[in-house]
Phi, psi and omega in degrees: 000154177256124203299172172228172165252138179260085162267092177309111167251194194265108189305349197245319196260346186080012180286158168244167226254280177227194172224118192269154190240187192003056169279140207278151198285343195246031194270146158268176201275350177291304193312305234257333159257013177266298164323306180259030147284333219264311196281335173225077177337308175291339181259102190250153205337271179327017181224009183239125186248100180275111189261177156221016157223132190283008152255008192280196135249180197308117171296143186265147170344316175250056152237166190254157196290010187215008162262346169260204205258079164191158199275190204279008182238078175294121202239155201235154193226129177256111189247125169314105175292317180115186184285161184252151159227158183271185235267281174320309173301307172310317182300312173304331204254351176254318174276323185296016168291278189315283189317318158268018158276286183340293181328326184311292191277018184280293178299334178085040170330138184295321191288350192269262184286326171098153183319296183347320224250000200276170205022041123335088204286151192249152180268008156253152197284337171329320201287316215279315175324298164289355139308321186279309153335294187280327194289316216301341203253002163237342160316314176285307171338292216282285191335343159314299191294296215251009179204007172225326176280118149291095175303142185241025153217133202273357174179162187259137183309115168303345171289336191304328181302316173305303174294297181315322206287320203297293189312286180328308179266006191263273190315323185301301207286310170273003151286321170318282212304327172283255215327302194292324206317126161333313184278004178295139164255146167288149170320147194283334163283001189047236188297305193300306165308354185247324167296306160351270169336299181323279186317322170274317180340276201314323169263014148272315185276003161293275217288343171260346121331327203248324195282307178340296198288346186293298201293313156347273138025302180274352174249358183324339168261056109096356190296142142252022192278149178250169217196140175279149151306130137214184190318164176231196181271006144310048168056286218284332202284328186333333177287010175272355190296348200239333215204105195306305177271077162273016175273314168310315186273345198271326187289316174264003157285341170282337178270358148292312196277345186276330159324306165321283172352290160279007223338084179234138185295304189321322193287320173327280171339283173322306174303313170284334140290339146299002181265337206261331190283309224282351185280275170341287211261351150325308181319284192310325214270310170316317176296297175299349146301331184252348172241061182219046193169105169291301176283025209282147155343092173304318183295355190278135180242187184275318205212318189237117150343102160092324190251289199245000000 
């Protein structure tokens, strides 16, 4: 093969950064950011977004250099992500919040309700219930993080962790505080309305557990290349038959059904904006599937079977 050259400029002044010479045509963009890592230490792989248009997007790790649109002198454009932290840490740091925050107002923390009211059992059994829901539903999150889920981007912009966190543990703190509050009333159906809830909890959160580990599934050899999802002989995964994300739709059946539950506004509220971000990246996700798949499921929608 005849080697090629590789030039890295700056995306925003157009300076060039370095000029690599006898890079081999079947070197990859992972290869070619381990090369200019070597030349500017700090800016390491995971922090370099390599374009080949400074308004485009980022090339992914395994293509390769003599499959794209450029001559035996290639010129590449480099952007400062800033520092990353990865996927898994983010994930860990985000669901163990919501989960030992909740307890503060479970127990009724003296600094929470003012003395009177601290270690204080609440007498309806729904409050003990929704407790056991919400832990049982980020306890599955992190065994998720750490034992099913495959990233196929090994991290994320580190400010970003501040605002995620402020949602999570923010939104957490104040479904607690109305559910634990002295003054809670139970759903206006009583019981019939909480198994009723008890049941879809459960089996959504089944159904986002089953899709999980099926998308898993497609990286088990370590490939980050996407690939379509489909049913499997599993039941809960069949809604892919219908729906690009169904992890995404199994997610919002559960803060739906934990709404029921509790009939608390605050939990409301949350669920419609979890319907509207999960809406938001269905989308996105949907649109890559049709256009990295000629052949993608025509009947398939993003998030809700037949409508959205």
């Amino acid at each position: 093969f005849v080697s090629s050259q590789v030039e890295i400029l700056d995306w925003e002044t157009k300076k060039q950064l370095c000029f690599l010479d006898k890079v081999e045509p079947n070197a990859t963009i992972r290869e070619i950011r381990l090369m200019f890592h070597k030349l500017y230490p700090r800016w390491y792989p995971a922090r370099q977004s390599i374009k080949l248009d400074p308004k485009g997007k980022s090339l992914r790790d395994e293509e390769i250099l003599q499959h794209l649109p450029v001559g035996t002198t290639a010129t590449l454009y480099f952007k400062d992500l800033g520092p990353q932290i990865g996927w898994t840490t983010v994930f860990l740091i985000e669901y163990t919040g919501p989960l030992f925050i909740y307890f503060l107002f479970y127990f009724r923390m003296t600094f929470v309700y003012g003395r009177d009211e601290r270690f204080t059992s609440s007498p309806h059994p729904v409050v003990n219930l929704a407790c056991v829901c919400h832990s049982f539903h980020y306890i599955k999150r992190l065994i998720e993080t750490v034992f099913v889920h495959r990233f196929s981007r090994g991290t994320m912009p580190l400010r970003n962790i501040v605002k995620n966190c402020l949602y999570y543990w923010g939104f957490a703190a104040w479904l607690a505080y109305y559910i634990n509050h002295p003054l809670y009333t139970p759903p206006s159906y009583g019981k019939k309305q909480i198994n009723f809830a008890v049941i879809m909890f459960l089996l959504c959160e089944a159904g986002n557990f089953s899709i999980h580990v099926a998308l898993s599934d497609l990286r088990r050899n370590g490939s980050k290349t996407c690939k379509i999802p489909y049913p499997t002989k599993n039941p809960f995964t069949w809604l892919f038959f219908f729906v690009s994300c169904p992890n995404y739709t199994y997610e919002v059946g559960t803060w739906i059904s934990f709404t029921i539950m509790t009939q608390c506004v605050p939990v409301g509220l949350f669920t419609l904006l979890c319907f509207i971000q999960m809406t938001v990246w269905a989308k996105d996700k949907h649109c890559t599937y049709l256009r990295e798949f000629k052949d993608y499921p025509s009947r398939r929608m993003p998030i809700i079977p037949f409508l959205l």
